[in-house]
N, C-alpha and C positions, 0 to 999 in steps of 0.2 A: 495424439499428443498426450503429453503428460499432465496429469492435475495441477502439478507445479508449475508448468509453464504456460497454459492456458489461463490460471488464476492468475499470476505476476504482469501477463498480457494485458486481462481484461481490467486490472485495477492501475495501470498504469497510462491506457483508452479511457478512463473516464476520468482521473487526474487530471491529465491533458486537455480533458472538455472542461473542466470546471476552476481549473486555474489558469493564471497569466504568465506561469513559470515555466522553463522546458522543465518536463519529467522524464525520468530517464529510468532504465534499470540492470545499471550498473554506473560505478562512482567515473565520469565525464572524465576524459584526459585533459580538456579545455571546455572552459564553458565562465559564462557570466554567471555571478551574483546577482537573483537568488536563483537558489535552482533546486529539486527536489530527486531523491534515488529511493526506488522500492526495490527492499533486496529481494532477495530468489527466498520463496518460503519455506516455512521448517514444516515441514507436514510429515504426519505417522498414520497408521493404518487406523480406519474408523468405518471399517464394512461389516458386515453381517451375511449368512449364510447365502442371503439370495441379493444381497448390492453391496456396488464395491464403494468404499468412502474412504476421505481423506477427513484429518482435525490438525490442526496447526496453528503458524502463529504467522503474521506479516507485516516487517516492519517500514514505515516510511520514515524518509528522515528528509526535511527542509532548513539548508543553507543558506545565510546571509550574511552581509556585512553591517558594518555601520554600530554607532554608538550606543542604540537602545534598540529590544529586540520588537516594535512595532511593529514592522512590516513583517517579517516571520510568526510572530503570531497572531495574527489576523489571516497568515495564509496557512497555517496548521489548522485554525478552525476552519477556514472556507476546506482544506484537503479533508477534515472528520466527517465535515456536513456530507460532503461530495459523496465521502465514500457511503453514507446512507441509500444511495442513489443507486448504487450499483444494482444492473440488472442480472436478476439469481441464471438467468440461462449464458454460461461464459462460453458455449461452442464446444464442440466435439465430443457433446451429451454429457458432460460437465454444468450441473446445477449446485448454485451454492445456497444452504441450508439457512446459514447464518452468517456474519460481520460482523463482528461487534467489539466495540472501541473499551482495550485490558486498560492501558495506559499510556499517559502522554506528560512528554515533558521538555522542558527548555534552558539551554544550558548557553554556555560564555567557553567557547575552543578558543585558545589563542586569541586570534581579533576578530575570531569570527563567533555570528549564533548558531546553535546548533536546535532546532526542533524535530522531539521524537511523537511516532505513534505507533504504537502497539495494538495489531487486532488479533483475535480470535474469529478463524474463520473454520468453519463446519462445512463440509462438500461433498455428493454422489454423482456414480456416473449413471446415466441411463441407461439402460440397455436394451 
């Protein structure tokens, strides 16, 4: 499997464990409030003569409704913390290097909250 879909797999399995949200990844046709989407990663080449690596970026984004964006951020930081957590072996001899939180932020869509996270993630494959 690909780096991309193995990394989008394993950070949307530990999501899952660490939050009370469905996580998903891709944006739900139906689905309650609140709920979270990790898009598909933007990864470029980051190998060397003798391993193959990926460098990119991946972004989460946590949905809510309601008046004040409380409960969405309280679950943007529970999703930052989580993603600390993440175990570097994601399967298919895919180890990740690094994780690490560019930026995050919280906005007002319409009637809804919208909370982002931006990581930088570093990756090789085993061989």
């Amino acid at each position: 499997m690909s780096g991309r879909v193995v990394l989008q797999a394993a950070i949307v399995a530990r999501l899952n464990a660490v939050l009370d949200v469905s996580v998903f990844d891709a944006p739900p046709v139906r689905g309650g409030l609140p709920y979270a989407v990790v898009d598909e990663p933007v990864l470029s080449d980051w190998s060397t003569k003798t391993w193959v690596g990926r460098e990119g970026r991946v972004l989460l984004t946590l949905f809510d409704g309601g008046e004040r964006p409380v409960r969405v951020r309280s679950l943007l930081a529970a999703a930052e913390e989580g993603l600390e957590g993440l175990v570097p072996d994601l399967g298919e001899g895919w180890r990740v290097v690094r994780l690490a939180l560019v930026r995050s932020r919280l906005l007002r869509v319409g009637d809804r909250w919208r909370g982002t996270s931006e990581f930088l993630v570093r990756m090789y494959r085993e061989s």
